[in-house]
C-alpha positions in Angstrom: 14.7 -1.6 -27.0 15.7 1.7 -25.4 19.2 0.7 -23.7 21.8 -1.5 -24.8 23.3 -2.3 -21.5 23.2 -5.1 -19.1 19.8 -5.1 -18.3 18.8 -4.4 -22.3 20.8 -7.4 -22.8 18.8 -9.8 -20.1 15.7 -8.5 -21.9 16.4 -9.0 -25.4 17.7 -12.5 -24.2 14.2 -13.2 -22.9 12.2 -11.7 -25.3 14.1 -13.7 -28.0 14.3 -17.3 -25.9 10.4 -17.3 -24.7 7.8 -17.7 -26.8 9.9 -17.9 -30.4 7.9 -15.0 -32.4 8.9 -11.9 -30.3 12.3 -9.6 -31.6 13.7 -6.9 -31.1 13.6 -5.1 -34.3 15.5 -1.5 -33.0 17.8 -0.3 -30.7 18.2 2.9 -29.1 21.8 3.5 -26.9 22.9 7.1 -26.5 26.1 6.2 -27.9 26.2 5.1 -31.9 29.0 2.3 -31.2 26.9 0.4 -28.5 23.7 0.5 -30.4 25.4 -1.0 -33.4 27.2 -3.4 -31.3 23.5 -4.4 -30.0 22.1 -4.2 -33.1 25.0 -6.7 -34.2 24.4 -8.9 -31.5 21.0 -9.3 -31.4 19.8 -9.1 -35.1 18.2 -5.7 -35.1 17.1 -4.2 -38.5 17.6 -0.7 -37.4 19.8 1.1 -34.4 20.2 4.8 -33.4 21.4 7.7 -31.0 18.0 9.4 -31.5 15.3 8.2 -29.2 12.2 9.1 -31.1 13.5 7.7 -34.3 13.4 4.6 -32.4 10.0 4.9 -30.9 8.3 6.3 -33.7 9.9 3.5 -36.0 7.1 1.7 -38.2 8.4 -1.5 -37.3 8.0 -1.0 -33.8 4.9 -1.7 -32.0 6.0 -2.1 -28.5 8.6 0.1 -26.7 11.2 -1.4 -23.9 12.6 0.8 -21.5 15.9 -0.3 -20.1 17.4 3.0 -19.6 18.7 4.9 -15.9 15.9 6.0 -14.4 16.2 9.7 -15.2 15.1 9.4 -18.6 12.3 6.7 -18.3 9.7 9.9 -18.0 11.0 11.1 -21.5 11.0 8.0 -23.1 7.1 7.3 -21.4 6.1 10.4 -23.2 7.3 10.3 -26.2 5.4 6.3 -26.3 2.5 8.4 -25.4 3.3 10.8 -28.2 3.3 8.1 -30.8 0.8 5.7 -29.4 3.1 3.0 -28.6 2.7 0.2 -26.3 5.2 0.5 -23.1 6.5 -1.7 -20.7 9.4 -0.1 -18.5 11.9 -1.5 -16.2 11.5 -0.7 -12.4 11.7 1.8 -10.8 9.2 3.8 -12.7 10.2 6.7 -11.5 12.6 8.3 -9.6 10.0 9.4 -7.2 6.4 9.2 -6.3 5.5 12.2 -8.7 7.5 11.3 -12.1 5.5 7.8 -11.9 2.3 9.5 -11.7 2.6 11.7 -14.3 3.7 8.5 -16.6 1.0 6.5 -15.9 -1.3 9.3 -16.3 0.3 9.9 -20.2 -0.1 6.1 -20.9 -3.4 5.9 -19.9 -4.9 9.2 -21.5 -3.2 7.9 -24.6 -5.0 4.8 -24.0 -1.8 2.6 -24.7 -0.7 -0.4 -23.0 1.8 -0.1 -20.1 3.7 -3.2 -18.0 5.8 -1.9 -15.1 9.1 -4.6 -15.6 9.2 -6.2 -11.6 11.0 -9.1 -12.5 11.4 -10.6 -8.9 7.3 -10.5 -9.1 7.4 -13.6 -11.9 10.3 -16.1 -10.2 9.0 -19.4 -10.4 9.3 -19.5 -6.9 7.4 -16.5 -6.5 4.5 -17.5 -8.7 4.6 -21.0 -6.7 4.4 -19.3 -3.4 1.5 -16.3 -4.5 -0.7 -19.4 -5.9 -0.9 -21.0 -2.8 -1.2 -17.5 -0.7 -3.8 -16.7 -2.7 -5.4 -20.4 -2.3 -5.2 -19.2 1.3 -2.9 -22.1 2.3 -1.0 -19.3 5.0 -4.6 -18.1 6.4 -4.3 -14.8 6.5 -1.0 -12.8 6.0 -0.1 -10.8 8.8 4.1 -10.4 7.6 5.6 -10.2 4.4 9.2 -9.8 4.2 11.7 -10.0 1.2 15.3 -8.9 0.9 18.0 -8.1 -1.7 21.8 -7.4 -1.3 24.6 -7.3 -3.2 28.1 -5.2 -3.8 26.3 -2.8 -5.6 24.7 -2.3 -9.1 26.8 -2.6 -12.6 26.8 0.8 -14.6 27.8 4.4 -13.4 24.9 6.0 -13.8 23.3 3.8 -11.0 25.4 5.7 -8.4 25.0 9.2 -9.4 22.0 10.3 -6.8 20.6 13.2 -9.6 20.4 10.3 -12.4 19.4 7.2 -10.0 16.9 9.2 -8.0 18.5 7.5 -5.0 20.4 4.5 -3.4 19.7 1.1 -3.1 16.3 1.5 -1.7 15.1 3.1 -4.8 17.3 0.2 -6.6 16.4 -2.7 -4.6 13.4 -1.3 -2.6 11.0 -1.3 -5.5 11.4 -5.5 -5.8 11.1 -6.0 -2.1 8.0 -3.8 -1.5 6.2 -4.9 -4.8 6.5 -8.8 -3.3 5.4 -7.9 -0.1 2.7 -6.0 -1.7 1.6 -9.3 -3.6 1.6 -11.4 -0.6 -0.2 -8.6 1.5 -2.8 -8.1 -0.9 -2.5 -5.0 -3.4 -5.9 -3.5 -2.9 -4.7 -2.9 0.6 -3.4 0.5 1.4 0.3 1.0 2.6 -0.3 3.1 5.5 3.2 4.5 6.8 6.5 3.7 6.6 9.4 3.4 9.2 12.9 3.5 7.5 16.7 3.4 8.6 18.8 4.1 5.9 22.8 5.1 5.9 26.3 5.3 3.3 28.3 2.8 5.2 30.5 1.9 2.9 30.9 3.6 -0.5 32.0 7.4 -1.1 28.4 8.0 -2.4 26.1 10.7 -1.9 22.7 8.1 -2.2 22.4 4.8 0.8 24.2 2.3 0.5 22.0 0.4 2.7 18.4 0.5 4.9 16.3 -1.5 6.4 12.4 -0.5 6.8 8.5 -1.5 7.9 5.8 -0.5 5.5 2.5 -0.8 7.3 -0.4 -1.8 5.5 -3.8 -1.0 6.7 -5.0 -4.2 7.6 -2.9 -4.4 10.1 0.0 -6.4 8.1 3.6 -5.4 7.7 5.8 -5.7 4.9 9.9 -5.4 5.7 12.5 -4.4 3.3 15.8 -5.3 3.5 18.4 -3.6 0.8 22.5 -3.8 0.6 24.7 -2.4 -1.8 27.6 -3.4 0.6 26.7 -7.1 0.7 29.5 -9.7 0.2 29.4 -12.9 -1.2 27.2 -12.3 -4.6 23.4 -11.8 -4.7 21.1 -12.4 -1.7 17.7 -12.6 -2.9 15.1 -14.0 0.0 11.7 -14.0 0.4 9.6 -14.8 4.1 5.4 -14.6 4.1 4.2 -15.5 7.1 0.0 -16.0 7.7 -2.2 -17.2 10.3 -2.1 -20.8 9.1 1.5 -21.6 7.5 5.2 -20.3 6.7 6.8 -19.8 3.1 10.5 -19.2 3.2 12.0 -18.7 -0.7 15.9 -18.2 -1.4 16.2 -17.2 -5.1 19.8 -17.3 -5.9 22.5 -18.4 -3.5 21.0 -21.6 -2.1 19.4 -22.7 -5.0 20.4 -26.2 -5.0 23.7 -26.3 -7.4 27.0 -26.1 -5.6 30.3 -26.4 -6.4 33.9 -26.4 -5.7 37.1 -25.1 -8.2 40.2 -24.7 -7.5 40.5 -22.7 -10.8 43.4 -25.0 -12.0 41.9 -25.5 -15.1 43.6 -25.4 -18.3 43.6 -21.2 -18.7 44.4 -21.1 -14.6 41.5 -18.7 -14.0 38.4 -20.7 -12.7 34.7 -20.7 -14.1 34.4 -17.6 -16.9 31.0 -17.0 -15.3 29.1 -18.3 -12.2 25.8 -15.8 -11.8 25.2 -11.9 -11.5 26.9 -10.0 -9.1 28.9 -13.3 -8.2 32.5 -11.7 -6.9 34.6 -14.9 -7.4 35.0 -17.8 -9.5 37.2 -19.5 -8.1 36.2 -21.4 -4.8 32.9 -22.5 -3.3 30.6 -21.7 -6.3 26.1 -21.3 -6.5 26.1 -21.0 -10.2 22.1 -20.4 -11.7 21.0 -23.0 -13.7 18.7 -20.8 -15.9 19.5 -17.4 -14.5 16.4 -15.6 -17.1 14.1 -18.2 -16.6 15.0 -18.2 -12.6 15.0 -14.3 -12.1 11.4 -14.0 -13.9 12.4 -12.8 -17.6 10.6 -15.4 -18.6 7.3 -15.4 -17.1 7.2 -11.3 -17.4 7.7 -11.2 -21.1 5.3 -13.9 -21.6 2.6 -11.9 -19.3 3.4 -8.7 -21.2 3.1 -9.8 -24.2 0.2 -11.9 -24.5 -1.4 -9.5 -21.8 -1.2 -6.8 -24.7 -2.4 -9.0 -27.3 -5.6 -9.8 -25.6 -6.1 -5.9 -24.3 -5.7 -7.2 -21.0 -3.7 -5.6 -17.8 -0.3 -7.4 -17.1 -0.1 -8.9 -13.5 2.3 -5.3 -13.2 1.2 -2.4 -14.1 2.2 1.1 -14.2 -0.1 1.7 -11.4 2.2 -0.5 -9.4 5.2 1.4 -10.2 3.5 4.4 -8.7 2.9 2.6 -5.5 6.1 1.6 -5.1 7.6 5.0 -5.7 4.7 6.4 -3.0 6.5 4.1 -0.6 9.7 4.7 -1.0 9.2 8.2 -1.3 7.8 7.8 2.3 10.5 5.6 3.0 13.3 8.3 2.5 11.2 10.8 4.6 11.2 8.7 7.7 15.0 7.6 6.8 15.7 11.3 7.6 13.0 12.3 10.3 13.5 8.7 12.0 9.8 9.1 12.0 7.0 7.0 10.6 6.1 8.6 7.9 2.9 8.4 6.2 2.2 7.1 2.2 0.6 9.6 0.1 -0.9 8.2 -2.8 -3.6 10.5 -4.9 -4.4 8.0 -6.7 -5.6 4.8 -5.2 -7.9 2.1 -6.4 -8.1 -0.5 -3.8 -9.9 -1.0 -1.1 -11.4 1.4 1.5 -11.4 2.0 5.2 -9.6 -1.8 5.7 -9.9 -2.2 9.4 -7.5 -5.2 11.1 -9.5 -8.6 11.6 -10.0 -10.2 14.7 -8.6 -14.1 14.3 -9.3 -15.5 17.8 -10.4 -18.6 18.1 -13.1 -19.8 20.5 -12.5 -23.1 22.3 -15.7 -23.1 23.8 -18.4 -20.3 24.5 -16.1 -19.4 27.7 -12.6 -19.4 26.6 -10.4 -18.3 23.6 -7.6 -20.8 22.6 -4.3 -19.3 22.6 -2.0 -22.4 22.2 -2.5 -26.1 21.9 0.6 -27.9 22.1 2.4 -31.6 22.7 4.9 -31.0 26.2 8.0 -33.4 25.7 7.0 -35.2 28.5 3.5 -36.4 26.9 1.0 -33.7 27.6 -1.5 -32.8 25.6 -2.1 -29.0 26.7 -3.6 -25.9 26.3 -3.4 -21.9 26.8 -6.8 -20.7 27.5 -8.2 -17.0 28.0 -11.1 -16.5 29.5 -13.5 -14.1 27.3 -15.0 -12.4 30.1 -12.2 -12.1 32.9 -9.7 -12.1 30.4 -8.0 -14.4 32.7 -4.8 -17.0 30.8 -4.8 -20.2 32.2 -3.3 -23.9 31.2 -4.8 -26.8 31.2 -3.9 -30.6 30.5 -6.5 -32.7 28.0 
């Protein structure tokens, strides 16, 4: 593990809890007294300040980067270096360039690489891609997801020169990588259109945006991202096809609710409710299983048994560098207030995508717009005529 801090932590709590044979055996933390605290807490045989000691360690035959994003390039080189399977937390990169030289390295040295998009293996998610993919929505035309909360937990995080950006570069990478899932990855993004602004903290980096990625079948994926959100962690996901709806709320209405006073016997409420929860006293949404229910889980499981059997994980380091393409268009148009196109060297999906046509005949004269039930009994229908182009209505 490269990073003893929080999200280090969620990991090696997944890694340890899934499938019972997986440790973490090292530690790397840039400062001695928090890789031997880690190293303490988790059972690791060895822990250091020097990240190649780590990396290079015999016992070590799969690296886990949970460092800020500055240093996830050096970290993906020296895995290169010593032929060590990789699998990195998101972003890749801090921009659209850093993640292409990475997954250039990894794949020259012909070593595994997972790209870590948690939000991409919630049980919800995987629910909801299954039956996308079953084509149960027809075809999907909108795909939108957003995160917000009051902002990320360590200090690097809002330094713009080690973060690489705000929350769109924080946040943004989940919400385009689900909409890219739902949309179909082997279709382009095309061009982006981005607001972004500091509202609220004395930041150089957003604070919060809202943007359209358009793909180039004619679908649009929607990001929405908040570092100034109140009230805990919003985490909300909306496909929308031809043929059905999927709405999916990850963490504040999950189902568990309660209600403390926090009279209980220490006077200070629950000790912990869920991440980025700002009270505990109150109306509570604890998590019931908050690794399991934020994708750990599933992710380490894909990893893992994906590098076993020399298969690609269902993320890749490919994927990272699509994501950091977008939002590298993304902050463009945030500052041009322009759409702004996606440039992506290196793509392997589909080609020259046009948009379908999904009109549906009624009859060799008419398209059917709308077929509805009035209130008052009416069995009716929207019709355009195909050559006229005439709309009419019509009771049946």
């Amino acid at each position: 593990m490269l990073g003893s801090g929080f999200i280090g932590r969620f990991y090696a709590e997944s890694i340890h809890g899934q499938r019972g044979r997986d440790r973490v055996v090292a530690i790397y933390a840039r400062r001695d007294e928090s890789a031997q605290k880690f190293a303490a807490d988790y059972g690791c045989d060895f822990w250091s300040s020097n990240m190649e000691e780590v990396i290079a360690h015999p016992d070590v035959n799969m690296v886990c980067i949970a460092l800020p994003n500055n240093i996830h390039e050096q970290a993906v080189m020296l895995c290169a270096k010593h032929k060590k399977a990789v699998v990195s937390t998101k972003p890749l990169g801090r921009n659209g360039e850093e993640a292409l030289r990475m997954m250039k390295a990894v794949e020259e040295a012909g070593i595994f690489a997972g790209y870590l998009e948690d939000l991409c293996y919630t049980p919800k998610f995987l629910k909801s891609l299954e039956s996308v993919k079953n084509g149960s929505l027809g075809r999907i035309i909108w795909a939108k997801s957003r995160e917000a909360h009051p902002g990320p937990h360590s200090e690097w995080f809002w330094d713009i020169e080690q973060a690489g950006g705000g929350c769109i570069l924080d946040l943004g990478c989940h919400c385009i990588e689900i909409s890219r899932n739902f949309i179909g990855k082997d279709i382009r993004p095309v061009e982006v259109m981005c607001w972004a602004d500091t509202q609220v903290k004395p930041i150089d980096a957003e604070d919060h945006a809202i943007a359209l990625v358009r793909y180039e079948n004619g679908a649009i994926g929607q990001f929405e991202v908040s570092w100034t959100f109140r009230g805990g962690m919003d985490l909300r996901d909306e496909v929308m096809g031809t043929e059905g709806t999927i709405w999916i709320n990850n963490f504040l209405r999950t189902g568990f609710e309660m209600f403390t006073t926090g009279q209980n016997s220490e006077g200070s409420g629950e000790e912990y409710v869920a991440e980025k929860a700002e009270s505990n006293t109150g109306w509570l949404f604890p998590v019931g299983d908050e690794v399991n229910d934020l994708g750990y889980n599933h992710m380490f499981t894909d990893m893992f048994n994906s590098a076993e059997k020399g298969t690609e994980p269902a993320e890749t380091f490919y994927d990272g560098y699509v994501v950091n393409a977008v939002i590298d268009a993304a902050y463009k148009s945030a500052k041009t207030k322009l759409w702004e196109k996606v440039e992506l060297p290196v793509w392997r999906g589909k080609e020259g995508v046009t948009k379908p046509s999904n009109y549906v005949s009624y009859n060799e004269d008419y398209y059917l717009i709308k077929k509805e039930v009035t209130h008052d009994g009416r069995n009716k229908l929207i019709l355009k005529d195909k050559i006229s182009g005439r709309i009419t209505e019509r009771d049946i």
